[in-house]
C-alpha positions in Angstrom: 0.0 0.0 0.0 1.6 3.5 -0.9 2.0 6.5 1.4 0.6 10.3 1.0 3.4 10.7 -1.8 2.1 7.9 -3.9 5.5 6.0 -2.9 5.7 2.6 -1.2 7.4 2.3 2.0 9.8 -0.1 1.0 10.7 2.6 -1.8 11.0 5.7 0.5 12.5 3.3 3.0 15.3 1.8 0.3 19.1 2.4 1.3 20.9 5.2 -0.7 24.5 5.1 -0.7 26.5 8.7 -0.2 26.6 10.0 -3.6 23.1 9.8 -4.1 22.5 11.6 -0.6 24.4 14.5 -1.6 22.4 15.0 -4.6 19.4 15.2 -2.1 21.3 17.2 0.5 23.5 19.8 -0.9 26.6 19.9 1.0 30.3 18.4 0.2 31.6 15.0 0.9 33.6 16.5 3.9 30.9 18.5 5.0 28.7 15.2 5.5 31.3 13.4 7.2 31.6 16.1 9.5 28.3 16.7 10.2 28.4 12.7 11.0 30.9 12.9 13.4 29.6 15.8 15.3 25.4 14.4 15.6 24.3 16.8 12.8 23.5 14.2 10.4 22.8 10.7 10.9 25.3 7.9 11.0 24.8 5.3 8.2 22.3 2.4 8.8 24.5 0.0 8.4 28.1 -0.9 6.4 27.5 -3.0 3.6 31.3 -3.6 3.4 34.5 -1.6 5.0 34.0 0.7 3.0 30.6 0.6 2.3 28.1 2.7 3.7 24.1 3.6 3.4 21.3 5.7 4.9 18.0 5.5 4.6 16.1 7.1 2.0 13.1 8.5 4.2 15.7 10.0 7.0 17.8 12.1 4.1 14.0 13.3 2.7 13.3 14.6 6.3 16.6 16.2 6.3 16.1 17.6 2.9 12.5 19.1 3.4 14.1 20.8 6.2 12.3 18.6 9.6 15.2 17.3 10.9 16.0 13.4 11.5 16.2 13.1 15.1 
């Protein structure tokens, strides 16, 4: 069943990996990392490898419509 947007959840809920979170969130690599290590933005779900890692699609759309993520 799809939400409000016309998306599924398992769609808005889907891992996105970094480079597709900064095209939703407009800041540099560096900058995210930062804002990672200080609580600003959200640490990855999970590491897909040791090097791999992945956030949640719906978190980075809060953070992008400006509601937070917290």
């Amino acid at each position: 069943m799809g939400n409000l947007c016309g998306q599924s959840d398992s769609t808005t809920d889907r891992l996105i990996r970094l480079n597709e979170v900064l095209e939703r969130i407009p800041v540099s690599r560096s900058t995210w990392w930062a804002g990672v290590k200080s609580g600003r933005f959200p640490a990855p779900v999970r590491n897909l490898g040791p090097r791999i890692a992945a956030w949640r699609l719906s978190i980075i759309m809060k953070i992008a419509k400006g509601e937070g993520w917290q």
